[in-house]
C-alpha positions, 0 to 999 in steps of 0.5 A: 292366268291365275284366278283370285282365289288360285293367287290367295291360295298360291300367296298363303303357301307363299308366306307358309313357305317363308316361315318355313325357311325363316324369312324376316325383316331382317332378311329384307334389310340384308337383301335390299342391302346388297343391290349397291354391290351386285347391281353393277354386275348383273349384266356379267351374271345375265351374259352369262346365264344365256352363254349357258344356255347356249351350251345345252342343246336341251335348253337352247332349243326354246330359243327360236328367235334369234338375236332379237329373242336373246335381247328380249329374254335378257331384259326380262331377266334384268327385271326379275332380278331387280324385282328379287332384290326390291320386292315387295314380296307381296301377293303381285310379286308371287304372281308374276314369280307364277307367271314365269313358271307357267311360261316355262311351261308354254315354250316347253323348257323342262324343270330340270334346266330352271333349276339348274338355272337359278342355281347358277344364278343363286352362284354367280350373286354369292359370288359377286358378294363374295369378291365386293364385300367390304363389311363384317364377314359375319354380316356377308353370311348372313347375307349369303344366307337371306339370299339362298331363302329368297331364291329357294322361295322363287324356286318354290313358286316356279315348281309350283307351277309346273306341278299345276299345269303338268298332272303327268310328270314322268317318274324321274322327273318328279323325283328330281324336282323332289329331291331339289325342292328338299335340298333347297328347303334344308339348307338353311335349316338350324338343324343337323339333316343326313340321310343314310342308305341301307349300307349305313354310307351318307347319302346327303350332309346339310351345310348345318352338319358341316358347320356343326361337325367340322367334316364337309359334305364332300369329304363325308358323303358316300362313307360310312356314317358309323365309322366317323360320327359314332364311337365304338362303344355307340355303334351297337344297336345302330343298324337295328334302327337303321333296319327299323327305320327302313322298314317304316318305322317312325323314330322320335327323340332319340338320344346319341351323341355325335362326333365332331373332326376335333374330337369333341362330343356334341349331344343330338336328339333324333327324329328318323323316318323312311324316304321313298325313291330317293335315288333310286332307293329307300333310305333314311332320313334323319334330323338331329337337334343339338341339345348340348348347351341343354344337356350342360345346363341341366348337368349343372343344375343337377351338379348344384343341387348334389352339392347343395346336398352333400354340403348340408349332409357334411355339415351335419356330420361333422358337427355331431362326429367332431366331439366324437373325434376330439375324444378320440384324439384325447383318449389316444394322447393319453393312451400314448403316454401310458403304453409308450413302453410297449412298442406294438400298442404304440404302434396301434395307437397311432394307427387310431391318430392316422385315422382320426385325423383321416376323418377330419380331413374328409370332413374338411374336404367334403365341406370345401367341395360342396361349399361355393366357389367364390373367387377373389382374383388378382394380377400375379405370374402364374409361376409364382403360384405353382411354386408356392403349391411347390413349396406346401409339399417339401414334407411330401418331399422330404427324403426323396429324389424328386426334379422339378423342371419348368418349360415356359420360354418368353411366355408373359405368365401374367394372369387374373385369378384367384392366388389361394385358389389356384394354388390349391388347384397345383397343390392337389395337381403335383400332389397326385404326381408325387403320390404316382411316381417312383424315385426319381420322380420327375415331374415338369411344367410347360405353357403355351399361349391359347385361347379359350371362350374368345379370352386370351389364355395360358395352356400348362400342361403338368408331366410326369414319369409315374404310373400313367392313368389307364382308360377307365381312370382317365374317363373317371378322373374327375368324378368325386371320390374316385381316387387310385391311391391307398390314401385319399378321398378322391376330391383332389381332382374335382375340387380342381375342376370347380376351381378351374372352371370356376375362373372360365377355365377347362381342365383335362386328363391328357391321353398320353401313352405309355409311361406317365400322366398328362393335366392339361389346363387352360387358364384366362389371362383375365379371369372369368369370362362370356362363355363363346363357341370358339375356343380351342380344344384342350392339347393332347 
């Protein structure tokens, strides 16, 4: 029997334990929610679980009284199962969870069959909710998910008393109870757990790193952590943490981004330490915390008050450099009369004009970078736009061969945006493509149907047969003032990530080998939108 003061202590651990694992309320409702759909299965989850035992000569043994025990201990696991799902989870309910343990203890079944056992258990509900769930799927989740909590509580309890009455467990044993207490603590753990061993090859994946990475544990497991979830240019330096970590140091808040199955980058904050005797072995623990949705919010803080900055510095400077170039201008209209029978100085001249008029346009487009996006959209057909911007460039055009080819088969082009807006985005877009390519100058547009942030939406995708963008230039393609042409002030394709953006949308260099360049667009069909975590990634 458990004395008082054991059971306060054994229900303190109990409710530490399940703030640990997050149990709720809310995972009350879900469980007590699910009786109406396993309760009519458990006698196949209890035949079951005793036709396994009979498998395994190791577990079978405890069995000694025949047919008659058989019943018995079915109808004892009837009750524990009715009491899971029932509760109250209170200090009578750790007691009698207590009280199996140390039974298991008398009649001398070892802990790795109890394990075993309530795995199989934990399998066969899942299961059972699995095949009779007619709700949400995302309620059966979060169902599965309160279940898994509730049973790797009754584990706990279970475990603890085995380590009460047994104070000499042989090594292996402990560290397969180890092990398995850690396996089930995790799992519902919101956080991305691996552990590596020495040769860097992954030793354990948690169901959160699945779901945050793509990659399941089976297909990543015994490979090497280096070569799927870092890129080249991380890897160096790695297996000297690595090293560090299995030499005793402890690794707090380090910054390394992670690599997902469809390509994208999810930035992580690590903590790592050392573990002793797992398989065998040290190896290393780590926990990472997905900080990107951080990252993205101070990036745009950052973003804003950059362009707070610029905004204000341009407005400055345009207003005390505009009179300046006014009488720049002026004096070059007069200059240009007076030298126009001398055809170098006439030459010069209009160099001066080229370039005044090259500062007006800096100062426009610096001011129109930095100034707010505020969109005034309308219903129109997403041709019509990239027509117009079309149209805007025949001086551009003007004497050379160019083909312009549009790809858009059945597609409905209706779409929510703002007109001016939008055209400037495919104006500065068909602008870099004239300036990239040699005649004839081939240039198209193609859309598929997408989807984007849980909004239906239009991916366009702009070609060309120009020089391309190499790495470097694809990866700076939209930082401000890069540019790769002779002209220009490198705002093009940042102001057309603001704008795209600005309407829920996403913009991107394509990585399109050889001969060319790729944009990539999606565009909401109903304009802004919720931001959402399942949106496609932009075709390359």
């Amino acid at each position: 029997m458990v004395s008082a003061i054991k059971l306060e202590e054994l229900f303190q651990r109990y409710e530490d334990l399940q703030q640990y694992v997050g149990w709720s309320s809310e995972d009350v409702v879900r469980i007590r929610a699910a009786v109406a759909i396993v309760a009519p299965h458990l006698p196949e989850i209890i035949n079951d679980f005793y036709a396994e035992i009979a498998r395994h000569p190791q577990a079978s043994k405890v069995v000694t009284g025949g047919e008659a025990q058989i019943r018995h201990l079915k109808g004892t696991l009837r009750t524990w199962l009715d009491q899971l799902f029932a509760g109250p989870y209170d200090i009578e309910y750790v007691a009698r969870r207590w009280r199996v343990g140390m039974r298991h203890v008398e009649i001398g079944l070892d802990q790795v069959y109890t394990n075993a056992a309530l795995s199989r258990i934990q399998n066969g509900l899942i299961r059972l909710l699995r095949d009779n769930w007619q709700k949400e799927q995302s309620e059966l989740l979060m169902t599965v998910q309160s279940l898994n909590k509730l049973i790797n509580l009754d584990l706990a309890i279970i475990e603890d008393a085995y380590e009460t009455e047994h104070v000499l467990y042989e090594q292996r044993a402990e560290r397969e109870r180890g092990e398995a207490t850690f396996r089930n603590l995790v799992e519902t753990a919101g956080c991305m757990i691996v552990i590596l061993r020495a040769d860097h090859t992954i030793a354990y994946f948690s169901p959160y790193a699945e779901q945050l990475t793509g990659y399941s544990a089976k297909d990543v497991v015994g490979h090497d952590y280096f070569s799927i979830f870092l890129s080249e240019e991380d890897r160096p330096g790695k297996a000297d943490i690595i090293r560090q970590v299995l030499s005793g140091a402890r690794i707090r808040d380090y910054q390394n981004d992670v690599l997902c199955l469809n390509g994208t980058r999810r930035a992580t904050l690590w903590n790592a330490r050392r573990l002793d005797h797992y398989e065998d072995q040290r190896v290393c623990l780590a926990v990472g915390h997905d900080i990107t949705s951080l990252k993205e919010a101070q990036s745009k803080t950052l973003q804003s008050e950059r362009l707070a900055t610029i905004g204000q510095m341009s407005t400055g400077l345009a207003h005390e450099s505009r009179n300046a170039l006014q009488r720049i201008q002026a004096s070059a209209e007069v200059l240009e009369l007076k030298v126009e029978e001398n055809g170098e100085a006439m030459q010069m001249v209009r160099q001066i004009q080229t370039a005044q008029e090259h500062l007006h346009q800096l100062f426009d487009e610096v001011q129109g970078y930095a100034a707010p996006v505020i969109l005034d959209c309308s219903e129109c057909q997403l041709s019509t736009v990239w027509r117009e911007a079309w149209k805007l460039l025949t001086p551009l055009r003007h004497g050379r061969e160019t083909h312009f080819s549009e790809n858009t088969g059945e597609l409905d082009l209706t779409c929510s945006v703002d007109r001016f807006r939008m055209v400037q985005v495919f104006r500065n877009l068909l602008e870099n493509s004239l300036a990239a390519c040699s005649d004839p100058v081939n240039i198209g547009i193609s859309c598929t149907e997408s989807v984007h942030d849980n909004q239906t939406a239009i991916a366009v995708t702009i070609s060309d047969n120009g020089t391309g963008f190499t790495p470097h230039q694809r990866e700076r393609a939209f930082s401000p003032f890069f540019t790769t042409k002779s002209k220009g002030t490198g705002l093009g394709m940042a102001i057309a990530q603001r704008i795209v953006q600005a309407h829920g949308g996403a913009i991107a260099v394509g990585d399109k080998e050889g001969v060319g360049a790729e944009i990539h667009l999606l565009i909401q069909r109903t304009g802004p939108g919720p931001v959402g975590n399942t949106s496609r990634p932009l075709p390359t």
